[in-house]
N, C-alpha and C positions, 0 to 999 in steps of 0.2 A: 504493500500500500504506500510504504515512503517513497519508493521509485515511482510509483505511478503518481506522487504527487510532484515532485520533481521533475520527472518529464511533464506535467502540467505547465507547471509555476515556469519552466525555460522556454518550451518550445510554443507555447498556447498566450502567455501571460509578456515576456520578456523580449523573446526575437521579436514580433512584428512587430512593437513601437521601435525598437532598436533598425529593426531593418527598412520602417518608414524614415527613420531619423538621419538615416545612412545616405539614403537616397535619395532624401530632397537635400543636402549638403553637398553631393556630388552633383546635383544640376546646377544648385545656387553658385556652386565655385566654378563651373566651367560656363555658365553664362557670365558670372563676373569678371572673369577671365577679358571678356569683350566690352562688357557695360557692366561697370560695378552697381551700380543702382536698379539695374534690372534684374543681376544674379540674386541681388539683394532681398526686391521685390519678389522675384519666385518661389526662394527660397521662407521666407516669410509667408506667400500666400500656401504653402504646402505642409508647412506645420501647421498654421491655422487651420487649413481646412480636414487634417488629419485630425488633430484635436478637436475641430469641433464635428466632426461627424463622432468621435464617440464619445463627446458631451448631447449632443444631440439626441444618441440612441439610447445613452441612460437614461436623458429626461422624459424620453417617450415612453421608455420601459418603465419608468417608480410606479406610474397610476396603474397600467399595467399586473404589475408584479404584486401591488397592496393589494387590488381586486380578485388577482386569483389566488391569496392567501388567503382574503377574508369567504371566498365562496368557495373553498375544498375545508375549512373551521363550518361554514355555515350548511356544508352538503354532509359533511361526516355528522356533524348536531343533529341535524333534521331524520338522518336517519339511524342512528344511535336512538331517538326518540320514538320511532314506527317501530321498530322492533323490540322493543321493551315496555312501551306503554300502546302496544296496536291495543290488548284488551281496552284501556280505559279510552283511545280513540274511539270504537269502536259504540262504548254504551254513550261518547258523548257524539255522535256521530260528526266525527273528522278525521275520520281512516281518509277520504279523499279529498278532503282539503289537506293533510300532510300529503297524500303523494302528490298532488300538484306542487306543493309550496319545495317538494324535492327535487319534484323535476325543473320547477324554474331556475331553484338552484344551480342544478347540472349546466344549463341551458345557459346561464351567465356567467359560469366557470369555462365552459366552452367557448362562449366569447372574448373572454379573457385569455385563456389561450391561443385563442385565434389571432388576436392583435400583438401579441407579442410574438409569435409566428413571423406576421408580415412584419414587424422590426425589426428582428432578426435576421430575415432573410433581406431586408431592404438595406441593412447594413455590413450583410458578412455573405454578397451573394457569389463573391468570388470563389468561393471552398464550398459550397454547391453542389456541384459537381462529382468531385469524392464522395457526396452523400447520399444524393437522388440518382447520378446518371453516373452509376459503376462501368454499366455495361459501355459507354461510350470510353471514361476515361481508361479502361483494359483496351480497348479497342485504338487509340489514340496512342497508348504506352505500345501496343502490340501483346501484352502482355497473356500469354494462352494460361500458363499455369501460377497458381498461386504460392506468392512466394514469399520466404520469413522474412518479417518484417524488423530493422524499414527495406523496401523493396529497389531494386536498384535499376535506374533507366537506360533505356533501351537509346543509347545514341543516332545508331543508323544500324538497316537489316533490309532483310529482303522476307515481308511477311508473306504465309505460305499459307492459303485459307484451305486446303486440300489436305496437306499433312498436318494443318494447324502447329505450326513450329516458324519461329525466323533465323533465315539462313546469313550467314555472315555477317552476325550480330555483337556491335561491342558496347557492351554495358560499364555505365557510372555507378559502383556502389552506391547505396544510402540515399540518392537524390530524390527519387522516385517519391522513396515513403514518407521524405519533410517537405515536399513540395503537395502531395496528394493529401496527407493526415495530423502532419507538422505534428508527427510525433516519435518514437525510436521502438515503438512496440506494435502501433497499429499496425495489420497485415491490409492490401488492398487485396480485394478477390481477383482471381482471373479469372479469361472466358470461359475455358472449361467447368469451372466453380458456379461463374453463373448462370451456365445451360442449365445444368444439375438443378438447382433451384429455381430456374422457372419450369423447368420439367412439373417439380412438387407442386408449384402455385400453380400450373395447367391442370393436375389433378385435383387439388384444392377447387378450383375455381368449376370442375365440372361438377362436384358437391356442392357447389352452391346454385350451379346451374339447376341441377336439380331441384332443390328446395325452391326455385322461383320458379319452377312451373306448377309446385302446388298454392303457390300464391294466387297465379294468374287461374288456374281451376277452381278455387275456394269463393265462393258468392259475395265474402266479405271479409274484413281485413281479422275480426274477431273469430270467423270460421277455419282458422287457415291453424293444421297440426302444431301444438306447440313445439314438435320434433321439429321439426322443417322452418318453425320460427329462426330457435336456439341454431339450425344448422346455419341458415345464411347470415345468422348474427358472425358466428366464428368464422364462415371461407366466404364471406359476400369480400371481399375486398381481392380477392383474387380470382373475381369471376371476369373481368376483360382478360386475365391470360386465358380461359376457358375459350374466350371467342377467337381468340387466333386460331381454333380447329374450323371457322367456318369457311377458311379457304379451303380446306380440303375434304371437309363434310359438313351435309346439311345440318346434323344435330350432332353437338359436341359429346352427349354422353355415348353413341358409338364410333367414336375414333379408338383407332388401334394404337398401340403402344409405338408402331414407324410411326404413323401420323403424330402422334405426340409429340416425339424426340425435333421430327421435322420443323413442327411447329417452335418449338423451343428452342430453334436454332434461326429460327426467323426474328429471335431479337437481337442477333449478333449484326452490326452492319459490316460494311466490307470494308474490312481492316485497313487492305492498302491504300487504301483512297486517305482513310483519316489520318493514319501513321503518318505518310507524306507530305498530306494537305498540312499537318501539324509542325513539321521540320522546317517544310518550306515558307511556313509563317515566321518560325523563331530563324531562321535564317534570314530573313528579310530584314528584321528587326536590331541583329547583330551587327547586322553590315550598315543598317542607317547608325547605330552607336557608334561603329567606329570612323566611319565618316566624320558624326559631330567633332567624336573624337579628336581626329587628326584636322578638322576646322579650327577648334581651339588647341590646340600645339602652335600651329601655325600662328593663329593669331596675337596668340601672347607672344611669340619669340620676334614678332616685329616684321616676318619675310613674308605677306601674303602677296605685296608684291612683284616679288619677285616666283609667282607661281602663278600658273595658267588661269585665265579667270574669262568669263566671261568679254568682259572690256575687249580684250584682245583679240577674239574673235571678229568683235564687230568692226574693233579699229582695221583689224584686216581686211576684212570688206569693202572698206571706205576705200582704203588707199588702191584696191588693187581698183576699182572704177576709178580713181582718181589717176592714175597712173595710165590709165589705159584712156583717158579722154586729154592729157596732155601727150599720150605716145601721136596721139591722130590728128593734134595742134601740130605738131613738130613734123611732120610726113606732110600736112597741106604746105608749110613754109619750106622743106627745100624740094617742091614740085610744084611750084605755082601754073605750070602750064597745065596741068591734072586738074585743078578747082579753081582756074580762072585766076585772073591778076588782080580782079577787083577785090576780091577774097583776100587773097594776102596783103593788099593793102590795108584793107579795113583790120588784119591781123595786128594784135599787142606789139608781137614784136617785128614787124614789117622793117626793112630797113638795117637789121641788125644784124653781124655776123654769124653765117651758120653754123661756123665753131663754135662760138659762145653760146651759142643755143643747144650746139649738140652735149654740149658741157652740162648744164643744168640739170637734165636727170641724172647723172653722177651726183650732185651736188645733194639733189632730192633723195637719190638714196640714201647715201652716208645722213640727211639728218632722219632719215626714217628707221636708222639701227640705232638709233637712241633708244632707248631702255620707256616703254609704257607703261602707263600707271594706273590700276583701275581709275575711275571715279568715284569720290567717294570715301577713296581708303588712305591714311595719310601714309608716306615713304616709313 
């Protein structure tokens, strides 16, 4: 129990303000790097808004948390009360004003939990994932079998939905199981792990399928077996895994056990697509980092100028039209009988020696290997 409080208090409690506080320092310093008032500014708007989303989600959660303290005090009373005093309800007739006044009870404790639900997940929807959508995040890791935790990621592989295995696979210990459960004991399930259990909740769910067809038989909601009550009370929640048999038969209670398995295998999606689609996102992401990266290097050490920029492009453009409409001034001037006399008189340099003239773009080159300088960016 003290390990598991420990793994608590570091990996749940510790790192993520640490690892938010890491992270808005390292943007705040490399935008500063550029505009210290800005690195400044980011870095201030990113603890602010760290700290106040979870000042924010505590404050939402007090009224929260008092209400479904005071109504699981005020459901366990209520019914501490009906079964100890049902006789004396019963001669003052309020046997059914206490079972209403329990069920309201319930009824506002479930709203209460409800709302604290959506702040919780409105605040911490990032880890999600790991908890609702297993089958995706095994799918995403490539992850077939289940493995001792913390679980170690799957770098790059060639997933094999046939063999169900990944071929020339190199795995990062331990990354997997503090990214996925950000803890050192959770196990994350694999695919195989969770065919197997929706197999069971596709069997579950045909027992309850069952029980809803004596519902829909029963002429009313009071006439309807209290067997078949109690059953769809227990497997009603895994009766939509039941309906995934109605791709392959009309009525789920006779599918055969291939149909099952089949069926069961129909929540896996197709690995290589996610695995991929996944790398190739975090790959994307790496390389805009190190971009910025190497933006700010550059920009602190003073030489952005002296590195390819946009500017230079365009200034290349300019000149080569520039060059190319004084190449076709100086071709009219020593062929004036080609484009007329009147031409070359009305020419700038009409009159002038064609040596010196033919000197000039010399001259224009040499100042055009002068050294350009964005705009914008000082030397």
């Amino acid at each position: 129990m003290d390990i598991d409080a420990l793994d608590v208090l570091y990996l749940r409690v510790l790192a993520p303000p640490a690892a938010a506080l890491a992270t808005a320092l390292a943007v705040g310093l490399a935008l500063g790097l550029m505009q210290p008032l800005l690195g400044l500014a980011v870095f201030a708007f990113l603890v602010a808004a760290g700290i106040g989303l979870a000042l924010a989600a505590g404050h939402a959660a007090r009224l929260g948390m008092r209400r479904r303290a005071q109504m699981t005090e005020t459901l366990r009373a209520r019914t501490i009360d009906l079964m100890q005093g049902q006789t004396e309800l019963v001669m003052a007739a309020r046997l059914g004003a206490q079972r209403r006044a329990i069920a309201d009870a319930d009824a506002r404790l479930a709203a209460a939990e409800d709302r604290l639900n959506r702040i919780d997940s409105w605040a911490g929807f990032g880890y999600l994932a790991s908890e609702h959508q297993k089958m995706k995040l095994a799918a995403i890791e490539g992850m077939w079998e289940t493995q001792p935790a913390p679980a170690s990621f799957t770098l790059v592989g060639i997933p094999d939905m046939e063999e169900r295995t990944n071929h020339y696979a190199i795995h990062i210990p331990w990354v997997m199981g503090l990214i996925g459960t950000r803890s050192l004991m959770q196990e994350i399930p694999g695919i195989l792990e969770l065919v197997d259990k929706a197999e069971d909740r596709i069997r579950n769910g045909i027992i309850a399928y069952d029980a809803l067809q004596d519902y829909r038989a029963a002429p009313s909601r009071d006439a309807v077996p209290p067997e078949s009550v109690r059953t769809f009370e227990e497997h009603g929640d895994d009766m939509g895994y039941a309906l995934l048999l109605t791709k392959y038969v009309e009525d789920p209670r006779g599918a055969t056990e291939e149909q099952i398995a089949q069926a069961a295998w129909d929540t896996v999606p197709h690995v290589p697509t996610l695995f991929w689609a996944f790398r190739i996102m975090v790959g994307i992401g790496f390389v805009n980092m190190a971009l910025m990266a190497a933006f700010v290097m550059v920009s602190a050490r003073g030489t952005i100028t002296r590195r390819p920029c946009p500017g230079r492009v365009a200034h290349g453009r300019r000149r080569l039209v520039a060059d190319g409409a004084d190449s076709s001034a100086h071709h009219r001037r020593l062929h004036p009988a080609l484009y007329g006399a009147d031409r070359d008189r009305d020419a700038p340099d009409a009159g002038r020696d064609p040596q010196g003239a033919a000197a000039r773009p010399r001259a224009r080159g040499a100042a055009s290997a002068r050294p350009f300088r964005c705009r914008g960016v000082r030397p």
